[in-house]
C-alpha positions in Angstrom: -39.2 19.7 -97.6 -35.3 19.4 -98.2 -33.2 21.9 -98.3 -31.1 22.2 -101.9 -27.5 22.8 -101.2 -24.9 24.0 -103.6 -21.0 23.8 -102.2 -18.2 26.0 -103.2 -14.7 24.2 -102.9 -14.7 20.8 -102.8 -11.4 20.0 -100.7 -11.0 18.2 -97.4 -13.3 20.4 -95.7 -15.9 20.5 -98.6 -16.0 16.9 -99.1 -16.9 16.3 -95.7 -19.3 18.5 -95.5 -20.8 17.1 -99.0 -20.9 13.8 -97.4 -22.5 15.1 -93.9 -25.5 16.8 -95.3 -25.4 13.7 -97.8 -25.7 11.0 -95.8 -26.5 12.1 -92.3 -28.8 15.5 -92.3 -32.3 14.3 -93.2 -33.9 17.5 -94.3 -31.2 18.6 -96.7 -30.0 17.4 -100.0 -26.5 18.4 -102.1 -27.6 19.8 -105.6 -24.5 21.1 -107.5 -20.8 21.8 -106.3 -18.2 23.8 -107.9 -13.9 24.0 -107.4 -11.4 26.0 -109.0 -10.1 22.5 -110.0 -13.0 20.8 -111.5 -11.6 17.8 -111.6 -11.9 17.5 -107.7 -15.1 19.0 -108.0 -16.2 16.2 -110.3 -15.0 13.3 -108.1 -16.5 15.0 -104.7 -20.2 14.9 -106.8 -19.5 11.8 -107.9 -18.7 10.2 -104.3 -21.2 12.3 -102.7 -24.1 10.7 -104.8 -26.1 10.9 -107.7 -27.5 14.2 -109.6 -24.8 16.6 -108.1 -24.2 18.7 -110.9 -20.9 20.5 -111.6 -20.8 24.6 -111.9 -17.3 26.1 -113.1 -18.7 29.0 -111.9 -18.8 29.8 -108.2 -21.6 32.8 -109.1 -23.3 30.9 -110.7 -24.1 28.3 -108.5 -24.4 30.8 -105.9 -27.7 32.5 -108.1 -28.8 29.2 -109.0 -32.3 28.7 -108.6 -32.1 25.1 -108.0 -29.9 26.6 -105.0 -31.3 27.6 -101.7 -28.3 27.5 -99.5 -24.5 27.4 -100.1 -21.9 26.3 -97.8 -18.4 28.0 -98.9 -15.4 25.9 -98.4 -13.1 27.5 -100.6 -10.0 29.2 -100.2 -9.7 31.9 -97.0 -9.0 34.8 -99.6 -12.5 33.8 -101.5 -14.7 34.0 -98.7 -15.4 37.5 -98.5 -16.9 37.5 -102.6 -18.4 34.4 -102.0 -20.3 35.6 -98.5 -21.3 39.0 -100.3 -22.6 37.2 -103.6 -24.5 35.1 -101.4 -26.4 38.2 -99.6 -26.7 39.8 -102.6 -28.9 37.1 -103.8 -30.8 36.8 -100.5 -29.6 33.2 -99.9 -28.3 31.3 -96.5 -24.5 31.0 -96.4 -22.6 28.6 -94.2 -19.0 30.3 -94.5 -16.4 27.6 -92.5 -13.6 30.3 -91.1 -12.6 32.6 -91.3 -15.5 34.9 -92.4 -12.7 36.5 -94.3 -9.4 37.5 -94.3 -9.3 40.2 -92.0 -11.4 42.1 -90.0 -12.1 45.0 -92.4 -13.4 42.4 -94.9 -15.4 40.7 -92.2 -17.1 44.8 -91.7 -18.2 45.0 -95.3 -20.0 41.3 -94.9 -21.4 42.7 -91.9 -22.4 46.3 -93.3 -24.5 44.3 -95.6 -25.9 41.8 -93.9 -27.5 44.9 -91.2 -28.4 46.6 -94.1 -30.6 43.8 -95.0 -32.0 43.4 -91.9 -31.9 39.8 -91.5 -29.6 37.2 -90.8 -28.4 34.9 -93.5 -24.6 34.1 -92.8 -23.2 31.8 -90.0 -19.9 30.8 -89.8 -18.6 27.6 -89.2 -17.1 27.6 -85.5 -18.0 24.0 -85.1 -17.2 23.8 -81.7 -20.2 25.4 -80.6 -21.3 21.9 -81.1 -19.0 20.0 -79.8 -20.5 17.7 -76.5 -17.5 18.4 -74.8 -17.0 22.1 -75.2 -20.6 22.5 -74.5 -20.1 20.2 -71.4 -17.5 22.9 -70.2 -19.5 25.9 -70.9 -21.9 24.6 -69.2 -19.9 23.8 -66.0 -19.2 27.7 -66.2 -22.6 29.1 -66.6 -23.7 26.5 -63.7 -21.2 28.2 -61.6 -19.8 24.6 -60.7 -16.0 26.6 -61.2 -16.8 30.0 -59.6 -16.0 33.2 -61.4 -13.8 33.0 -63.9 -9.9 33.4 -63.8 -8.2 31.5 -66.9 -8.9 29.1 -69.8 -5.8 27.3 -70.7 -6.1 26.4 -74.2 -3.8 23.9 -76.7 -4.5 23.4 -80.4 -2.1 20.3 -81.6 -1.4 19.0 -85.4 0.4 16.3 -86.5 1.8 18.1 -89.4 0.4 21.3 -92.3 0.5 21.5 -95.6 4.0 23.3 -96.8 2.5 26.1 -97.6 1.4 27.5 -94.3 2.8 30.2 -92.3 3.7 31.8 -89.5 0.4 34.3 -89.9 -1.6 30.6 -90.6 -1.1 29.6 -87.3 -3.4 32.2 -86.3 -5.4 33.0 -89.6 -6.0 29.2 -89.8 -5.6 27.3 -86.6 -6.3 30.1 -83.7 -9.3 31.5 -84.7 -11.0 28.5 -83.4 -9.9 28.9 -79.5 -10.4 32.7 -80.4 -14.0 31.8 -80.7 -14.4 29.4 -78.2 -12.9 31.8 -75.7 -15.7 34.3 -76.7 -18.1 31.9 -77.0 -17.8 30.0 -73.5 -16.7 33.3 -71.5 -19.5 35.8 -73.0 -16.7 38.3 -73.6 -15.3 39.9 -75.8 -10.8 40.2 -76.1 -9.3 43.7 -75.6 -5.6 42.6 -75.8 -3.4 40.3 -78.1 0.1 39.1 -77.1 2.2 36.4 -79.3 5.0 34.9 -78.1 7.3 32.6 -80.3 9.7 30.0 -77.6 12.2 28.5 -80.1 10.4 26.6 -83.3 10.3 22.6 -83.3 13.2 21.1 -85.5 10.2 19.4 -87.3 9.1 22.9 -88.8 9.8 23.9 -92.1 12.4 27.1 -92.3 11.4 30.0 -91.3 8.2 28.7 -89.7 7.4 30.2 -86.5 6.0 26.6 -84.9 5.1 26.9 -82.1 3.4 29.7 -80.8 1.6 30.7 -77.6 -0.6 33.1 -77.5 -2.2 35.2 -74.5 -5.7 36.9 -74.4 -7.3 39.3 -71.9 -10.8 39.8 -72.1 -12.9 42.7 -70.9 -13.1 41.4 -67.6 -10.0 40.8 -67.0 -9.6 37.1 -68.1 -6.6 35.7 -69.2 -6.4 32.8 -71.7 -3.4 30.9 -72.9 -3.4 29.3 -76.3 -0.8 27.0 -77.1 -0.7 26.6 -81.3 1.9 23.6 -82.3 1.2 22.4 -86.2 3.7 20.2 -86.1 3.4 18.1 -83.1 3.8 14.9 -85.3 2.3 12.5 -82.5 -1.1 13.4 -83.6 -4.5 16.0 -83.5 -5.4 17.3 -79.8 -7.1 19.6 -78.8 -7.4 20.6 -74.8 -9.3 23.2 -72.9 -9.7 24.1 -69.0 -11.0 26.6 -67.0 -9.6 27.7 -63.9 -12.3 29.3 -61.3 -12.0 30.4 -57.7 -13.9 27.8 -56.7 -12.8 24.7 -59.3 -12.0 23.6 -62.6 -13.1 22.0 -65.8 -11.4 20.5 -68.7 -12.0 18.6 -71.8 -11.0 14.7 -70.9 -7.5 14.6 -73.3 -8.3 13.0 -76.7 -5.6 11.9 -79.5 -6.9 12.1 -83.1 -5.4 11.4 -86.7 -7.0 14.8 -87.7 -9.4 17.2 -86.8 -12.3 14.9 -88.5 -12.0 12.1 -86.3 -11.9 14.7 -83.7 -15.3 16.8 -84.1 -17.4 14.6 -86.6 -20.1 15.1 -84.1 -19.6 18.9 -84.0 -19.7 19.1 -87.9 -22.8 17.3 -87.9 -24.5 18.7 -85.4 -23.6 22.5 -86.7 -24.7 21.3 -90.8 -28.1 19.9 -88.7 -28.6 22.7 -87.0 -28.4 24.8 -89.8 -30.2 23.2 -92.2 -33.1 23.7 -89.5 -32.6 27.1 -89.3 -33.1 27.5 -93.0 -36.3 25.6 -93.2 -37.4 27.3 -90.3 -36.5 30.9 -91.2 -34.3 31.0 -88.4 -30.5 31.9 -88.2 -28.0 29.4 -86.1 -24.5 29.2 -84.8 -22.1 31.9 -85.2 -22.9 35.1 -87.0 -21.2 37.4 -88.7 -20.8 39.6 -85.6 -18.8 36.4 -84.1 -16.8 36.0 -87.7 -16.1 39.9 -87.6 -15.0 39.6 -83.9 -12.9 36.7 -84.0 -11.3 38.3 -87.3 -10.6 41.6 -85.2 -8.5 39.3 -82.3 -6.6 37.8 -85.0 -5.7 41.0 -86.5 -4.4 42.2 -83.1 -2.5 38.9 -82.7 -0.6 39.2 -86.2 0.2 42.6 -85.4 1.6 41.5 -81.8 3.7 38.8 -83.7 4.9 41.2 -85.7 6.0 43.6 -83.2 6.8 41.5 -80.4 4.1 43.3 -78.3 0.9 43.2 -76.6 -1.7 44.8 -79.2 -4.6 46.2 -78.6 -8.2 44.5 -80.4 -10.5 47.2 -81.7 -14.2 46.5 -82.5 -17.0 48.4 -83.7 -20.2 48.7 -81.6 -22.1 45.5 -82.2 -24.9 46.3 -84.3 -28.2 45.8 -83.2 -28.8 42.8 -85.7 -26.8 40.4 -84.1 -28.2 41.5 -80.2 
């Protein structure tokens, strides 16, 4: 049985995920796209393979009966619709991040989704699957570090597009340690500081580039996230924990872009999802972990904002995503 998949937004991020589930997931097959540029939509069928069809329609792809699944690439300000559309018609949604804008947005996906009972929405936090990251987690739960003190975190680009902003650094690019940190410490973030050194003469006005961020968790970890989008010598990304009795670290790897970097990760999370749609099975991050991550970033805009630590409020975690 294979798995009929219908892609919204057919950009960087949608292509290569059109070619993953293409070329390299067995069970799953890429039935019909749609872009606000069709166009780009056009070409992305047309390199992906034969048969895609074209739907200038987001919605109605998203009902389509030929459609079992739908992997949302859009536009951050479009996931939100897309998610809920996708719920409403009682189909599997791989949303890549964020889950939505803000963390208000990311509690009416989630009000939803409870409602329903069931879990159809992961978000796409691909470094779940990374070997490495996994590798570190691991050294953690092993206890091959000792209880916990910090992560030290660094998220490096060679350059953004010119339209992204101070707020992008976080909305955009931080979200993905915020995750990670929850992820491979089990806890949740109760505090949000930003601090902006002076920016790179490589930004463009006005940009706040770089930034370092601080997190304390429940338990009273700290992690340190440096965010630099225009570090021009290329894509790294580093990650070490710091335990009373050791460390561990992700060995230092230079990339053109974050493809190079985590085309195992993106394959292994489209794989793994794809399973867990033919099995009846959520995988990967939920909602709960979209919402989360969405309420740290609102807490770290606000501190950039202000100049101060801020505090990250979340609702009780529903029983759904125990």
């Amino acid at each position: 049985m294979l798995a009929r998949i219908g892609v919204v937004g057919t950009g960087m991020m949608g292509a290569a995920h059109m070619r993953i589930l293409s070329e390299v997931v067995r069970d799953a097959t890429v039935v019909a796209v749609s872009d606000s540029d069709v166009a780009r939509a056009r070409s992305a069928a047309a390199a992906a393979g034969d048969g895609i069809r074209v739907v200038a329609d987001p919605h109605d792809l998203i009902v389509d009966p030929e459609v079992d699944a739908v992997v949302i690439a859009s536009s951050d300000e479009t996931h939100e619709d897309f998610v809920l559309a996708c719920l409403a018609a009682g189909k599997p949604v791989l949303c890549e991040k964020p889950l939505a804008t803000t963390a208000a947005a990311s509690q009416r996906i989630m009000a939803v989704e409870t409602a329903m009972g069931r879990r159809l929405v992961q978000v796409g936090f691909m470094r779940r699957y990374d070997p490495a990251y996994a590798h570190v987690k691991q050294e953690l739960e092993d206890g091959t570090v000792g209880r916990l003190i910090f992560m030290h975190c660094a998220h490096r680009n060679a350059s953004v597009p010119s339209n992204f902003t101070s707020e992008m650094l976080i909305t955009s690019s931080v979200t993905h340690e915020i995750d990670a940190a929850r992820w491979i410490t089990g806890q949740e973030v109760v505090v949000a500081t930003v601090y902006t050194p002076r920016s790179t003469s490589e930004a463009p006005a006005g940009l706040k580039d770089p930034q370092f961020v601080v997190l304390e968790t429940q338990d009273g970890v700290l992690i340190d996230i440096e965010i630099f989008v225009n570090a021009r010598y290329g894509y790294e990304i580093c990650c070490e924990l710091v335990g009373e009795r050791g460390t561990a670290a992700i060995p230092p790897t230079v990339s053109a872009d974050f493809r190079g970097r985590f085309a195992q990760a993106y394959e292994h999370e489209l794989e793994a999802w794809v399973a867990g749609i033919l099995n009846g099975g959520a995988a990967g991050a939920g909602a709960w972990d979209g919402y989360a991550a969405s309420a740290v970033a609102d807490a770290c805009l606000e501190s950039l904002a202000s100049g101060l630590p801020a505090a990250v409020g979340l609702q009780a975690r529903p029983d759904l995503y125990g």
